[in-house]
C-alpha positions as CSV (number, residue, x, y, z in Angstrom):
1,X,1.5,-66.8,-8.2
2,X,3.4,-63.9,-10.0
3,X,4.6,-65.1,-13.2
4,X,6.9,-61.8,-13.6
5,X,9.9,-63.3,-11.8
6,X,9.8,-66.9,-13.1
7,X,12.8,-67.9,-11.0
8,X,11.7,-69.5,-7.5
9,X,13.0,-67.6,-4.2
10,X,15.0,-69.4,-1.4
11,X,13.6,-67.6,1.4
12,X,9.6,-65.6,2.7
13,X,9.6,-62.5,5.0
14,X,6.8,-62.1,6.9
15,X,5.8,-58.6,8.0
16,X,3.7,-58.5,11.1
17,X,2.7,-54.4,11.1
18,X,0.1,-53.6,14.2
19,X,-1.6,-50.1,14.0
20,X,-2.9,-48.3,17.0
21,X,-1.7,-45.5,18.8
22,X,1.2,-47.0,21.5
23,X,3.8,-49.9,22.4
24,X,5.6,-49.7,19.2
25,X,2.3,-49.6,17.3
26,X,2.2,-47.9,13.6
27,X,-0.4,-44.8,13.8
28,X,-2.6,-44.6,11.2
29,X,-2.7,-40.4,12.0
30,X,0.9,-40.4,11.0
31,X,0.4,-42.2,8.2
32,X,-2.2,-40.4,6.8
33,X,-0.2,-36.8,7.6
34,X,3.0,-38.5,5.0
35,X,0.8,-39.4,2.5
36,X,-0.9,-35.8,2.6
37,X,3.0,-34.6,2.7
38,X,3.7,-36.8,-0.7
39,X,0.8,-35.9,-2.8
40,X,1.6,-33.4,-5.8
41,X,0.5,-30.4,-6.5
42,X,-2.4,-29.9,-8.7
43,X,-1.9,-29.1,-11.9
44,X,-3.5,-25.5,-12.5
45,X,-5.2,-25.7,-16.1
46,X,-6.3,-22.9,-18.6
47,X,-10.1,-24.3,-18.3
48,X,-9.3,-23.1,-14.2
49,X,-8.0,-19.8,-15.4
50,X,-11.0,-19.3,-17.5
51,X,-13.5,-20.1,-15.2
52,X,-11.9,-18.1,-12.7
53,X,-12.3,-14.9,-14.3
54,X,-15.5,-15.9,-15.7
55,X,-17.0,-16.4,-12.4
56,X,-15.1,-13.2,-11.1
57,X,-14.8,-10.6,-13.6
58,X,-17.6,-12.0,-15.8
59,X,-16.5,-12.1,-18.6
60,X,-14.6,-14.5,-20.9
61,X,-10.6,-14.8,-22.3
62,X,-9.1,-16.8,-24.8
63,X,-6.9,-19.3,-24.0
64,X,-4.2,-17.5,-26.8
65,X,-4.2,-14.5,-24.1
66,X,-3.6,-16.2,-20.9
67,X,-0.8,-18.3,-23.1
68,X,0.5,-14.6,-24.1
69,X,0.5,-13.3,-20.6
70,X,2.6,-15.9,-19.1
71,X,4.9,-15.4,-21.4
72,X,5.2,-11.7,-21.1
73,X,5.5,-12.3,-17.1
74,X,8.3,-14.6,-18.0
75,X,6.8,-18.3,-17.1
76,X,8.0,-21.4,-18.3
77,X,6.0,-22.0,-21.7
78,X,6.4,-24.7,-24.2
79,X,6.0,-24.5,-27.8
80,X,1.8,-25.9,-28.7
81,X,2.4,-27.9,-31.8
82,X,-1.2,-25.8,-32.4
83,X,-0.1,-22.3,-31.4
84,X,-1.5,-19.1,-33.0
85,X,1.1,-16.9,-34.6
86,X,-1.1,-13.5,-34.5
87,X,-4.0,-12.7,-32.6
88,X,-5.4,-9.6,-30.5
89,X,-3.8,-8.6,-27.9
90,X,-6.1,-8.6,-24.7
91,X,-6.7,-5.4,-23.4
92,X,-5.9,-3.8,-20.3
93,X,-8.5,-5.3,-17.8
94,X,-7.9,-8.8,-19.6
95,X,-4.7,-8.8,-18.7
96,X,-5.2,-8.0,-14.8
97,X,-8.3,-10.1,-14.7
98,X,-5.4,-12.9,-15.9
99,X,-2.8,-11.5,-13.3
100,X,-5.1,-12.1,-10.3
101,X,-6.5,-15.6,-11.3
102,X,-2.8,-16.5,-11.7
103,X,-1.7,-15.4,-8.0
104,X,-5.2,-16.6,-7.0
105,X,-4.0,-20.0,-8.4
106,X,-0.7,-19.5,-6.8
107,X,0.9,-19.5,-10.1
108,X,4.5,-18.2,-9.8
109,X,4.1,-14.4,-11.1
């Protein structure tokens, strides 16, 4: 017994629910297609970035220049209680090697 609502109720519902695939019968298929429909999207993370171009490009990026390219293609950014006033500025292949891992993680450029 749930001791959440210590107050006793006046009436039960039963729910009969049969699965199957006809006469009035709850598919499971369906089911399964909402759930897929519900679930959030993944939430794309600098460690992804990275070893995206890693793996691609082979080489590595700092997490301060992926942070300073979304910002200068206008996504929505937060302020990092631990952000870095002044650093480099990637360079030129950096900063396409973080364009395409971006649209590669259908990140909104």
């Amino acid at each position: 017994m749930c001791n959440a609502f210590p107050q006793k109720t006046d009436s039960i519902i039963n729910v009969n629910v049969k699965f199957g695939e006809s006469g009035g019968k709850v598919s499971l298929d369906n089911i399964a297609k909402r759930v897929e429909a519900y679930k959030p999207k993944e939430l794309v993370r600098y460690k992804m970035i990275k070893e995206y171009i890693e793996a691609k490009y082979g080489f590595k990026v700092h997490t301060a220049y992926i942070t300073e390219d979304e910002r200068d293609l206008g996504l929505s950014m937060y302020d990092a209680p631990n952000a870095v006033e002044e650093f480099k500025h990637p360079t030129g292949e950096k900063v396409e090697a973080i364009k395409d891992a971006l649209i590669y993680l259908k990140i909104t450029i």
